[in-house]
C-alpha positions, 0 to 999 in steps of 0.5 A: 243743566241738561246740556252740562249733564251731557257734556260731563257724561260724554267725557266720562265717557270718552276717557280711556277706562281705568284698566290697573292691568294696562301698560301705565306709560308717563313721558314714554316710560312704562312703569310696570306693577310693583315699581317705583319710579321718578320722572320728570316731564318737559314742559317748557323753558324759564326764563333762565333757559333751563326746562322746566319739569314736572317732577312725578313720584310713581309707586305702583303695587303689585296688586288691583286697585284704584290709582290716586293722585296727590298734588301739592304745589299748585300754588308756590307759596303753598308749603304745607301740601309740598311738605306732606306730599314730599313725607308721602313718597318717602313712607313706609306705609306706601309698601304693599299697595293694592293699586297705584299711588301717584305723588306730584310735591310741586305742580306749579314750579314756575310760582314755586321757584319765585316763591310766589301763589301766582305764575310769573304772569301773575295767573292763578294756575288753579284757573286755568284748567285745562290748559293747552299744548300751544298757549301760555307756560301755565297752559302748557303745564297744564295741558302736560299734567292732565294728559300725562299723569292726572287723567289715567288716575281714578282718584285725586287729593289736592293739597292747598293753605289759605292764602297769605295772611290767613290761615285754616284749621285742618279741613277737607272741602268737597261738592256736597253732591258728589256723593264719592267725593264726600265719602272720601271727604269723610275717610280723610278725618279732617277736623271738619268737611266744609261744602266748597262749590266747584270753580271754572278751571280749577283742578276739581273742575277739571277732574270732576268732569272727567269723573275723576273723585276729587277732594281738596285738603286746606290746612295752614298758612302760605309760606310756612311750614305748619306742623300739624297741618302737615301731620293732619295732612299725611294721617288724613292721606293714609285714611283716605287710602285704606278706604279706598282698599289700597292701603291696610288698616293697622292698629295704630290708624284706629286712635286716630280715627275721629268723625269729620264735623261736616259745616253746613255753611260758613261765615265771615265775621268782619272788623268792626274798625280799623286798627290793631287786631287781637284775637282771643280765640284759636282756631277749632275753638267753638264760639256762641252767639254773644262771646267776645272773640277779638279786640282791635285796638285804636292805635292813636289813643286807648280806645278799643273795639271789641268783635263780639261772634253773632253766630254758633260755630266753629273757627275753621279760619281766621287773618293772621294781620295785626293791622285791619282795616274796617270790614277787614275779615278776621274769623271764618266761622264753621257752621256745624249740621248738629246743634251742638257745636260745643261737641264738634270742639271737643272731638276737634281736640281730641283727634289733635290729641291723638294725631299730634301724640304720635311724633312720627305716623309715617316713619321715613325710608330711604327708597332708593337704599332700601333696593 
């Protein structure tokens, strides 16, 4: 633990400190206060022939300020964090900025193109941090996203769903010891903030270690476009900016302000039996120990299992499979620091309420029309 501690200290401490006043120079181009620019960085060649890129949005204010990331993409099949980022750069709200705001809608382009979560090696590109200027694609990837763009940034929002198959409530993961990355976590105002240790090459292992803030956004399913997920996603994004001084409040981002339900822990509930699932309650539902949550049918005759909840919680997660198998997990299970988790619903409802009352938060503009 000691050693670790050291070692982080000494990155920190050997990464460039943030200067807003510094020249900001990505791929060789300088982007001065108050700009705006697209830039594609090279960092390999497809197996087309045709270079791959890293496409970033640049939007820098003309005043002092923290400099955030938003990364979406990391995994190809993860379209809600695209969607969000892509709304991000094309929004009013990002005039005005105190500090820089750095957009990236899809990280692992080689996955994105072949509409896959994994690289064409079948590598998770969240586990191969940091990279290397001479190894892999991914690696390469890597090594270019981190030098070039993510560590001259003091902040990062990482966009993510679950994974095929299963899909989440709105919610923000973070180390529940870093206490910046939990009061951003907080600013968010996500339905709930769930603790999520950090994994070994990942990005927010990464970041992390350089002492960059670091929170992850989950909402939705791979491979679709989930509109609240989208909408909890951009509003969340625009809170967490204006906490962080970059953006100013409006009127409007005060109803949509609720308290994030920070879960202590989560739990898996399991299938009972094999065959076809039914579940009877929606995500953000809150359940108590005893209720009856599922059904799976036996397809060969008329029986049916039912899936009674053995806990007090939140669905924060559940399958989306109608066909299980024994052990098969079907409901992920938030469990929430207060008692009364029949509360954490009712304020789960009420900031979808607001948030997806409200048909367009970030109204569009057209950035490059508008010069």
């Amino acid at each position: 633990m000691a050693s670790n501690f050291i070692t982080r200290a000494l990155a920190t401490a050997l990464k460039q400190p943030y200067d807003f006043n510094a020249p900001l120079i990505i791929n060789g181009i300088e982007i001065k206060t108050g700009e705006r620019k697209i830039i594609d960085i090279p960092f390999g060649q497809l197996v087309s022939h045709d270079v791959a890129k890293l496409r970033v949005h640049v939007i820098r204010g003309k005043r002092p300020g923290p400099r955030v990331l938003v990364t979406g993409g990391i995994h190809g099949d993860e379209l809600n964090g695209v969607e969000i980022a892509r709304q991000l750069v094309s929004s009013k709200r990002l005039i005005g900025l105190r500090g820089d705001v750095i957009v990236i809608p899809v990280v692992n382009l080689p996955a994105f193109l072949i509409r896959s979560r994994y690289l064409p090696d079948r590598r998770d590109l969240n586990r191969l941090f940091p990279g290397a200027a001479k190894g892999s694609l991914g690696a390469r990837l890597l090594h270019t996203f981190l030098y070039e763009v993510a560590l001259k940034c003091t902040h990062c929002i990482d966009l993510h769903t679950a994974a095929i198959g299963r899909t989440n409530l709105p919610q923000v993961r973070v180390c529940i010891d870093d206490e910046n990355a939990l009061e951003m976590g907080y600013a968010f105002n996500a339905p709930v903030i769930i603790p999520s240790p950090i994994r070994d090459g990942s990005l927010r292992a990464a970041l992390t270690f350089y002492g960059i803030t670091t929170v992850l956004y989950e909402a939705g399913e791979a491979n679709y476009i989930d509109i609240p997920a989208v909408k909890f996603g951009l509003t969340g994004i625009i809170s967490a900016l204006i906490s962080l001084g970059i953006l100013q409040e409006r009127k409007s981002d005060l109803k949509r302000r609720h308290p994030s339900a920070l879960c202590t822990q989560s739990t898996w509930l399991r299938a009972p039996s094999g065959g076809l699932f039914r579940a009877l309650v929606p995500l953000g539902k809150a359940v108590s120990k005893g209720d009856l949550i599922a059904a799976i049918g036996d397809p060969f005759s008329t029986k049916e299992t039912q899936l009674i909840a053995d806990c007090d919680g939140i669905v924060i997660g559940r399958t989306t499979q109608a066909l299980v198998d024994e052990g098969d997990a079907l409901f992920h299970i938030g469990l929430p620091s207060s008692s009364y988790h029949t509360r954490v619903e009712e304020r789960i409802t009420q900031a979808a309420d607001h948030v997806l009352a409200d048909s367009d938060p970030t109204p569009y503009y057209d950035p490059i029309g508008s010069q």
